[in-house]
KEDREN-129882 format. One record per residue: residue in one letter; chain; y, z, x of N, C-alpha, C in turn. Coordinates in pm, 1 decimal. Layout:
N
<rec kemi="a" mike="A" n_Y="Y" n_Z="Z" n_X="X" ca_Y="Y" ca_Z="Z" ca_X="X" c_Y="Y" c_Z="Z" c_X="X"/>
...
END
This chain:
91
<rec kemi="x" mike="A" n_Y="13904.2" n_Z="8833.5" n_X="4615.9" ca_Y="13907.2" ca_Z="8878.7" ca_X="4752.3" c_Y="13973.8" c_Z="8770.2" c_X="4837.6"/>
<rec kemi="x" mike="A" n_Y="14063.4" n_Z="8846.6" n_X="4898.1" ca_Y="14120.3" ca_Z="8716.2" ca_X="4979.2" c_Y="14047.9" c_Z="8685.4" c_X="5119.8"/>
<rec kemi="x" mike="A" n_Y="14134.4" n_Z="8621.4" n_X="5206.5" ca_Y="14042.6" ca_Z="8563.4" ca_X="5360.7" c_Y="14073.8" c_Z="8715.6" c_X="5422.3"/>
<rec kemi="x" mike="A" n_Y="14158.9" n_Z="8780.7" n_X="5465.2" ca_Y="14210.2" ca_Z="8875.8" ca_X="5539.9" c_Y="14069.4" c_Z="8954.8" c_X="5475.9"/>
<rec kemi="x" mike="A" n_Y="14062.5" n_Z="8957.8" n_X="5364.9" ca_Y="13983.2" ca_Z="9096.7" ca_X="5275.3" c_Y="13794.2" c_Z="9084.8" c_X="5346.8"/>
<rec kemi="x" mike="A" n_Y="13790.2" n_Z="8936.8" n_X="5338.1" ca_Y="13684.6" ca_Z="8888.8" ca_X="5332.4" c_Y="13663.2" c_Z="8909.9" c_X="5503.5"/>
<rec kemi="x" mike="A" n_Y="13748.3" n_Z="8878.0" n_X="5564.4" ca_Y="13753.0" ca_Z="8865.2" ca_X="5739.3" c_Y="13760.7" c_Z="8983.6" c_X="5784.2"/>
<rec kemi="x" mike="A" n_Y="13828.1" n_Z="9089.8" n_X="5712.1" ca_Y="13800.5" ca_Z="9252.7" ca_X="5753.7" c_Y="13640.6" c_Z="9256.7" c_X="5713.9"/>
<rec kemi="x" mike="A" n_Y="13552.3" n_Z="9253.8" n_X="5629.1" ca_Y="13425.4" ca_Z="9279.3" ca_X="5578.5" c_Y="13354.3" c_Z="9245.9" c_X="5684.4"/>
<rec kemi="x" mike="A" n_Y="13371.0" n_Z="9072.3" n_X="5687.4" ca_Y="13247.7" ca_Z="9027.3" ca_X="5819.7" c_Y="13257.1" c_Z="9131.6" c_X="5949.1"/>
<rec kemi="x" mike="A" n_Y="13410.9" n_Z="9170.1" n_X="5962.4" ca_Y="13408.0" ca_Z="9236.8" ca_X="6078.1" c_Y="13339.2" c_Z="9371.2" c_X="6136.3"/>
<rec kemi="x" mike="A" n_Y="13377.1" n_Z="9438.5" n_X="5994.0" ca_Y="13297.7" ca_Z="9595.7" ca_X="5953.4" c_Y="13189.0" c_Z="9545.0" c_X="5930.8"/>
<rec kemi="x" mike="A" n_Y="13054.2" n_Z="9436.4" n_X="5933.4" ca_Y="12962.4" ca_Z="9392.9" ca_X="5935.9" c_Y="12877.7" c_Z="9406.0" c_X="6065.1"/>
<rec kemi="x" mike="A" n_Y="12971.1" n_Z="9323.4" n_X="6114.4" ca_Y="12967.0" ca_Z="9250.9" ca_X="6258.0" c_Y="12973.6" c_Z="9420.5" c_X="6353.1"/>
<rec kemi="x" mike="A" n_Y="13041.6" n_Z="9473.3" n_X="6327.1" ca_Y="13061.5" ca_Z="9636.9" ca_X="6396.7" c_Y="12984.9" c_Z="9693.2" c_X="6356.5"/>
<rec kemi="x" mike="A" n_Y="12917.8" n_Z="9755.3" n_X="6260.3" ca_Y="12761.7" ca_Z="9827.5" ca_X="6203.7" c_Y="12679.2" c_Z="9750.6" c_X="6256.9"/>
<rec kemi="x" mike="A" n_Y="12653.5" n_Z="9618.6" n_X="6283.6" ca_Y="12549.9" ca_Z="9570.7" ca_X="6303.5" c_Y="12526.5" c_Z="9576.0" c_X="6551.0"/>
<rec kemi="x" mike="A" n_Y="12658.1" n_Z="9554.5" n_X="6521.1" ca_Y="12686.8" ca_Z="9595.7" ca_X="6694.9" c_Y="12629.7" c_Z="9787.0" c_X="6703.8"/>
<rec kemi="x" mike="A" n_Y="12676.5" n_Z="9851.2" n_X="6677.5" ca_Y="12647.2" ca_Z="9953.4" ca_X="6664.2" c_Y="12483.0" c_Z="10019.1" c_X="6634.6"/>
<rec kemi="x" mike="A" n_Y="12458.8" n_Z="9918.4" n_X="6491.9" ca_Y="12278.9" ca_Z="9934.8" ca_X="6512.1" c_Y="12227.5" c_Z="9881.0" c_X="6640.3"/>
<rec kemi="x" mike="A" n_Y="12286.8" n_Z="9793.3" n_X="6724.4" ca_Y="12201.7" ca_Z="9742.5" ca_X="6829.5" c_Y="12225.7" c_Z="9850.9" c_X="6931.5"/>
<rec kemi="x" mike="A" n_Y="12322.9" n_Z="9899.3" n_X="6950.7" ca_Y="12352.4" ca_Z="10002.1" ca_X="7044.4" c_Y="12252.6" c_Z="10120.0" c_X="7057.4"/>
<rec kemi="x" mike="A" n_Y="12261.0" n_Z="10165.5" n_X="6930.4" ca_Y="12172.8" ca_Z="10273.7" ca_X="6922.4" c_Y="12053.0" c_Z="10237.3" c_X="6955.0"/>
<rec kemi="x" mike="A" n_Y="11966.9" n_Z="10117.6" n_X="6941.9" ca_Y="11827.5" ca_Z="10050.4" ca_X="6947.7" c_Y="11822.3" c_Z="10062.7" c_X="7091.0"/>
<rec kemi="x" mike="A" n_Y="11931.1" n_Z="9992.5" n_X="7168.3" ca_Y="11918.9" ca_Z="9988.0" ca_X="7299.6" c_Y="11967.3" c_Z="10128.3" c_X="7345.6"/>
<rec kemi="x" mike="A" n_Y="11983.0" n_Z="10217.5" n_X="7319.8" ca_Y="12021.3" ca_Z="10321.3" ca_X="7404.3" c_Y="11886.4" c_Z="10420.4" c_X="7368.4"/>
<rec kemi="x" mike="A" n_Y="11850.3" n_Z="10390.0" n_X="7280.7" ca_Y="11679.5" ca_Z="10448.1" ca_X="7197.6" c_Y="11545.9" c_Z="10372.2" c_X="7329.5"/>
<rec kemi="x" mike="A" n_Y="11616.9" n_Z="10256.2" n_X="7370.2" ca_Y="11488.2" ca_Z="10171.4" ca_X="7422.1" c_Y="11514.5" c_Z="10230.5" c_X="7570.1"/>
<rec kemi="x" mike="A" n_Y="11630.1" n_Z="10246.8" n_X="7620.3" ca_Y="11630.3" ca_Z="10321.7" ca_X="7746.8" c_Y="11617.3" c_Z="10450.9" c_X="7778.3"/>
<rec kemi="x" mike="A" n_Y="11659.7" n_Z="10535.5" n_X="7689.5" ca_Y="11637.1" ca_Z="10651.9" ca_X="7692.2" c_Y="11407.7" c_Z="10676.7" c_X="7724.9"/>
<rec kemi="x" mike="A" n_Y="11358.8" n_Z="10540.8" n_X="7633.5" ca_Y="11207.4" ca_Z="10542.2" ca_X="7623.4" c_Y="11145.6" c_Z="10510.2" c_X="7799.1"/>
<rec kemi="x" mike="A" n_Y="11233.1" n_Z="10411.4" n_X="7792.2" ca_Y="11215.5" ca_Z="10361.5" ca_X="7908.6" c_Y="11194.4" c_Z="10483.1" c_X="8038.0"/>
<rec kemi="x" mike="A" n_Y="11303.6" n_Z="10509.2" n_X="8013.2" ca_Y="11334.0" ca_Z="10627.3" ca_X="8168.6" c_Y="11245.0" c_Z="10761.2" c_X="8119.4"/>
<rec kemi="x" mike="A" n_Y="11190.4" n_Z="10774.2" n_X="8018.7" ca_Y="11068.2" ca_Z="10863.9" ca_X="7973.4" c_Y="10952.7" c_Z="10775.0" c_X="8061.8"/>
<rec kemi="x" mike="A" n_Y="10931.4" n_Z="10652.8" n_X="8021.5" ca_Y="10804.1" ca_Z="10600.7" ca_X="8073.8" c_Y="10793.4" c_Z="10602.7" c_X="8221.5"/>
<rec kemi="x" mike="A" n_Y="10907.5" n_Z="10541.0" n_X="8274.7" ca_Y="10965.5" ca_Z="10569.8" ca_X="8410.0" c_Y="10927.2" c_Z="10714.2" c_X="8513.8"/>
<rec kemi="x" mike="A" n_Y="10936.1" n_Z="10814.2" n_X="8468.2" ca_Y="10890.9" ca_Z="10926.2" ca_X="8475.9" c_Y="10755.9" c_Z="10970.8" c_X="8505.7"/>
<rec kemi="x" mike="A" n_Y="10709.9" n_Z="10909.0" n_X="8398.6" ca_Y="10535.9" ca_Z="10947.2" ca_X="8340.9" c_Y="10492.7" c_Z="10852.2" c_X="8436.9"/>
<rec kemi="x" mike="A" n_Y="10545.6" n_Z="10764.3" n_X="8488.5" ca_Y="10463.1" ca_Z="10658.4" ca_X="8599.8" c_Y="10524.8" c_Z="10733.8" c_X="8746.5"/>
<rec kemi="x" mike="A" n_Y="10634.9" n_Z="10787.1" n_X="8749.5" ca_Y="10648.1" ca_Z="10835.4" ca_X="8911.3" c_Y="10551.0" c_Z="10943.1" c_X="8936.0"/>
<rec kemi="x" mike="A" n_Y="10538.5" n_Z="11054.9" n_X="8784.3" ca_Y="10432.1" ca_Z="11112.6" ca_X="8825.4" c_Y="10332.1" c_Z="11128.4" c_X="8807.7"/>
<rec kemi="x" mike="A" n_Y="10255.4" n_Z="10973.4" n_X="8755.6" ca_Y="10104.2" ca_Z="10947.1" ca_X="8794.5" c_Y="10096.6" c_Z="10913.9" c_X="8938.9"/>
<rec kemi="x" mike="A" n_Y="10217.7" n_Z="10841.9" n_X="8974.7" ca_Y="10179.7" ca_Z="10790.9" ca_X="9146.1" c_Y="10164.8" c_Z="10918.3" c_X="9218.9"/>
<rec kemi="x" mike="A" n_Y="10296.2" n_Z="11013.3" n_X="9182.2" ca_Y="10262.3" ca_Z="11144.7" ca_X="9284.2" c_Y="10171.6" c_Z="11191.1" c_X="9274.6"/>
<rec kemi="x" mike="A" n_Y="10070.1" n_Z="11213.0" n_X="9149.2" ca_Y="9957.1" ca_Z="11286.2" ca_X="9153.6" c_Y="9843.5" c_Z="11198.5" c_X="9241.6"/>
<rec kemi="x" mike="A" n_Y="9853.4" n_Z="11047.0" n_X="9207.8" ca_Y="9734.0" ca_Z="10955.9" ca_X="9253.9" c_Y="9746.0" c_Z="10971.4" c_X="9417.7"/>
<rec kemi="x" mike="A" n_Y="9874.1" n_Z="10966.3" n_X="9467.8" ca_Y="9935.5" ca_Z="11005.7" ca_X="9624.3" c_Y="9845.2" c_Z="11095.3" c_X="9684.9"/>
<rec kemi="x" mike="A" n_Y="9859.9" n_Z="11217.4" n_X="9588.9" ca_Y="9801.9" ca_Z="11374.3" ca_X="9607.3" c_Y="9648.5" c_Z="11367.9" c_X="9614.7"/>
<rec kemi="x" mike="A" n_Y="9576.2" n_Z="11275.6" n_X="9501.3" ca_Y="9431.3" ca_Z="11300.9" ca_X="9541.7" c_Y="9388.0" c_Z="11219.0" c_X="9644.7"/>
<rec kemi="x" mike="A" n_Y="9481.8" n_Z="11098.7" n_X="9682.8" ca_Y="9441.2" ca_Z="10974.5" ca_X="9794.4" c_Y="9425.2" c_Z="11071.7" c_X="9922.0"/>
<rec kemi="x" mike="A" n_Y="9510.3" n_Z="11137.3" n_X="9962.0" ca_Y="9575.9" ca_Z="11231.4" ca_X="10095.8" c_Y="9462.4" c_Z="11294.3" c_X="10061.3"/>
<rec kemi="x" mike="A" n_Y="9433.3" n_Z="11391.9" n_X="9974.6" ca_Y="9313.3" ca_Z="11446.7" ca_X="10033.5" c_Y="9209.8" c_Z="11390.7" c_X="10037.5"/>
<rec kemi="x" mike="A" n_Y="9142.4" n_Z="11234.6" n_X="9936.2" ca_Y="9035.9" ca_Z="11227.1" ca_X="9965.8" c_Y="8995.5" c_Z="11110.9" c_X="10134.2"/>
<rec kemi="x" mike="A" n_Y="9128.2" n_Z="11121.5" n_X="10208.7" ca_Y="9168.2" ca_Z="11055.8" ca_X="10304.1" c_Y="9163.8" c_Z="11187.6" c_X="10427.6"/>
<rec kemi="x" mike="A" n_Y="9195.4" n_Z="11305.5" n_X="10390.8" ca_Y="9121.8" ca_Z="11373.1" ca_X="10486.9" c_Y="8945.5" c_Z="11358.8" c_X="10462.9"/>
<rec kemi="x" mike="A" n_Y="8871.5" n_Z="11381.6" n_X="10364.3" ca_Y="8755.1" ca_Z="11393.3" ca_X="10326.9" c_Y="8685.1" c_Z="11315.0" c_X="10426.5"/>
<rec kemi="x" mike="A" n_Y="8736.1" n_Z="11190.6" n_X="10379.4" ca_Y="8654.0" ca_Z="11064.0" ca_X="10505.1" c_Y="8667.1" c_Z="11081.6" c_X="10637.6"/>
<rec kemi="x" mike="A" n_Y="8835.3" n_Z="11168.6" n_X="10689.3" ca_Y="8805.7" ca_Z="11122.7" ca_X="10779.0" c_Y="8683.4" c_Z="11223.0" c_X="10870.5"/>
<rec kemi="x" mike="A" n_Y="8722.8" n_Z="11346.1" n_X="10814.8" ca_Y="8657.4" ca_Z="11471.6" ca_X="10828.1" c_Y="8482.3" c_Z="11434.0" c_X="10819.5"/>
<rec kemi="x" mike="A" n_Y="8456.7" n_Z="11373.4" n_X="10718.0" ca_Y="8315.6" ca_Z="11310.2" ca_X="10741.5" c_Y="8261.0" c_Z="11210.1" c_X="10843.1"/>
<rec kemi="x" mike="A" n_Y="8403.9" n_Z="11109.1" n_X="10885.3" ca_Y="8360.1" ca_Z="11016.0" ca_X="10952.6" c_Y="8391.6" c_Z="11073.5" c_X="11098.6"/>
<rec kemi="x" mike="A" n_Y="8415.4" n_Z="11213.9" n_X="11089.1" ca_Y="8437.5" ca_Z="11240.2" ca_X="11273.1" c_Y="8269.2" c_Z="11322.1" c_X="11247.4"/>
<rec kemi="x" mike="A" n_Y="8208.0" n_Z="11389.6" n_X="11153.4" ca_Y="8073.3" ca_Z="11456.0" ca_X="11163.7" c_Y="7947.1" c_Z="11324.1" c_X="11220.4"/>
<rec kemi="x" mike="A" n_Y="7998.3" n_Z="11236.6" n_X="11120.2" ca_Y="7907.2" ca_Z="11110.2" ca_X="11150.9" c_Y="7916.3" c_Z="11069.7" c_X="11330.0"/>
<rec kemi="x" mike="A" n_Y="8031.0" n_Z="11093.9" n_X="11330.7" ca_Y="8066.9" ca_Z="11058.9" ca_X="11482.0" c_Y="7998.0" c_Z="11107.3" c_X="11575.6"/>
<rec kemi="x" mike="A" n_Y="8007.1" n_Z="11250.1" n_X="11590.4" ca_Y="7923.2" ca_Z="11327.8" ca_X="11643.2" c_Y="7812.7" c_Z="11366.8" c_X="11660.1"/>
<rec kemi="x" mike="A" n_Y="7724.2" n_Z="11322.7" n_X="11539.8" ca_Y="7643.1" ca_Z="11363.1" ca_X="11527.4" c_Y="7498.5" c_Z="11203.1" c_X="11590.4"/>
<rec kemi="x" mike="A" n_Y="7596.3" n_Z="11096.0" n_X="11587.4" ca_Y="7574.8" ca_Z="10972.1" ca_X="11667.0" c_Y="7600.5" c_Z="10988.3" c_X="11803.1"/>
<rec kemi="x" mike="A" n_Y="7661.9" n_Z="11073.1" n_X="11868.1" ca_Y="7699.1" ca_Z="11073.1" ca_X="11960.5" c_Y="7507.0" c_Z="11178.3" c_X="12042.2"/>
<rec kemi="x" mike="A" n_Y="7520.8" n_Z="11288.2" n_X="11917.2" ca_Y="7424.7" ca_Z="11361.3" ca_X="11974.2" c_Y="7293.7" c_Z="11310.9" c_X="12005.4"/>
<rec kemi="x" mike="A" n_Y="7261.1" n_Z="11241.7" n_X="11838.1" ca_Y="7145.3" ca_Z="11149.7" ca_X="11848.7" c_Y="7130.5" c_Z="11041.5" c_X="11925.0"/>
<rec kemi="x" mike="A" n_Y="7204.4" n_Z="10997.9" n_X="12005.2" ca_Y="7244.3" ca_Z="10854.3" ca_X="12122.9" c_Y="7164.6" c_Z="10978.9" c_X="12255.1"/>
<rec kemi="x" mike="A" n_Y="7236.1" n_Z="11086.2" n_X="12250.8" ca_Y="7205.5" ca_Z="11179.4" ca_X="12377.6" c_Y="7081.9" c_Z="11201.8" c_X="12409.1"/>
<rec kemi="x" mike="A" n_Y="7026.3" n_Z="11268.6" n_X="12255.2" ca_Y="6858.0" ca_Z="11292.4" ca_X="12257.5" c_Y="6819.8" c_Z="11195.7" c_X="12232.2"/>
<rec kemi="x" mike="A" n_Y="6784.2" n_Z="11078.4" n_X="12263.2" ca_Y="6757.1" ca_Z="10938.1" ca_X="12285.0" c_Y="6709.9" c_Z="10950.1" c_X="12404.9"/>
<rec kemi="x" mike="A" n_Y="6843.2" n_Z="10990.6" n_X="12457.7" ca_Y="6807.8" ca_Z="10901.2" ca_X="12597.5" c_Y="6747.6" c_Z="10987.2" c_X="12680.2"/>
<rec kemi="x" mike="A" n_Y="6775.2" n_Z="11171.3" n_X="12638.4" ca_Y="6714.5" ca_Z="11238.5" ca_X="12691.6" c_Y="6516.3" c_Z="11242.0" c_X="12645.9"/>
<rec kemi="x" mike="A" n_Y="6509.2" n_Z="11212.0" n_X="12531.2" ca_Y="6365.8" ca_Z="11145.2" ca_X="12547.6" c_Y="6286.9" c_Z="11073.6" c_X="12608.1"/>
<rec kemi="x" mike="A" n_Y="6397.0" n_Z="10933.7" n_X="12609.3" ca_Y="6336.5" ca_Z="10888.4" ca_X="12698.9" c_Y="6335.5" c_Z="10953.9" c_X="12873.7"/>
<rec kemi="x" mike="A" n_Y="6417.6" n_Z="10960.5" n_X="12905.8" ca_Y="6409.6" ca_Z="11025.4" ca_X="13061.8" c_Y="6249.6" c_Z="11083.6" c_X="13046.6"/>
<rec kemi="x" mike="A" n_Y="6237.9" n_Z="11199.4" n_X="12981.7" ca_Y="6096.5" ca_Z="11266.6" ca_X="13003.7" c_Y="6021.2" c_Z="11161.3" c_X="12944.6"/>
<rec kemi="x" mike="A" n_Y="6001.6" n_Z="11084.9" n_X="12897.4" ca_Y="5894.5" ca_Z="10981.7" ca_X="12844.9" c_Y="5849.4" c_Z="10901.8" c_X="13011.0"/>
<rec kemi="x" mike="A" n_Y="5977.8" n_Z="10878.3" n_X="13076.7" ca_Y="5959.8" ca_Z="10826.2" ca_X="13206.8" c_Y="5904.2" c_Z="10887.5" c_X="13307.1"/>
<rec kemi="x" mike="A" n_Y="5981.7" n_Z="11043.1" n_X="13300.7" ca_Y="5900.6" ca_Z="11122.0" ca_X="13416.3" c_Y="5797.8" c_Z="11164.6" c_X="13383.9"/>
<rec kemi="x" mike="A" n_Y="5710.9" n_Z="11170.6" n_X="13253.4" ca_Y="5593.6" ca_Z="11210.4" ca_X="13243.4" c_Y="5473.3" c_Z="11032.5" c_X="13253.0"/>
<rec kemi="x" mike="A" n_Y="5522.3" n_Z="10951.7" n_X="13256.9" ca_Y="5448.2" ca_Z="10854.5" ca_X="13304.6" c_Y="5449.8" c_Z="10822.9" c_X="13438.2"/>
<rec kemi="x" mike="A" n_Y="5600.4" n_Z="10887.8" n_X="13483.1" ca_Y="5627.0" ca_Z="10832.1" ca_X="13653.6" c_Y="5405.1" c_Z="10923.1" c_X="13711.1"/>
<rec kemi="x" mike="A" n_Y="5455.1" n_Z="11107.2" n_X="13633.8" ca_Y="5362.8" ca_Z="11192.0" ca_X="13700.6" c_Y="5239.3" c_Z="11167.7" c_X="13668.1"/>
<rec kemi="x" mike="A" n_Y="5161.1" n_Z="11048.4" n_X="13547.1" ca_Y="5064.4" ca_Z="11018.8" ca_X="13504.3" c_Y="5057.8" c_Z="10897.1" c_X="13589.4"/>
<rec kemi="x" mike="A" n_Y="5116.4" n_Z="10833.3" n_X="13651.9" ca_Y="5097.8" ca_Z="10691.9" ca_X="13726.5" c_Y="5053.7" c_Z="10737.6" c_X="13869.4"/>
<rec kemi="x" mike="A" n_Y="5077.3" n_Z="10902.7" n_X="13908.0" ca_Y="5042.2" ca_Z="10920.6" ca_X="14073.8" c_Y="4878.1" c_Z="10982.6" c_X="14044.2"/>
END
């Protein structure tokens, strides 16, 4: 075998072996932009249950609201008659 013979071989070597890497890497991106995917749409779904469980709270935290607001009211409306029925027990 001469050098030319021998220097064509390494080359057709060197090219199958370029070629296996190609395919590896075009195998690893193709995986990639699969995984890529499967993660945009876990976020959209995780997005989807955040938003609603972000109405949930707030929807609870306006009942809480109100319902502090009421109990602050009948408070104070207790007391008032707690006052005027001692003002009318003091005459």
């Amino acid at each position: 075998m001469n050098n030319e013979e021998k220097i064509l071989e390494l080359l057709n070597q060197v090219q199958s072996q370029i070629s296996s890497l190609e395919k590896k890497v075009d195998d690893n991106h193709v995986e990639v932009l699969n995984e890529l995917q499967e993660i945009k749409e876990q976020i959209h779904e995780l997005d989807t249950k955040n938003a609603a469980n972000h109405i949930a709270t707030k929807t609870k935290l306006d009942k809480i609201s109100d319902d502090l607001d009421f109990l602050t009211h009948k408070e104070f409306q207790t007391e008032k008659e707690i006052f005027n029925l001692k003002k009318k027990i003091a005459k």
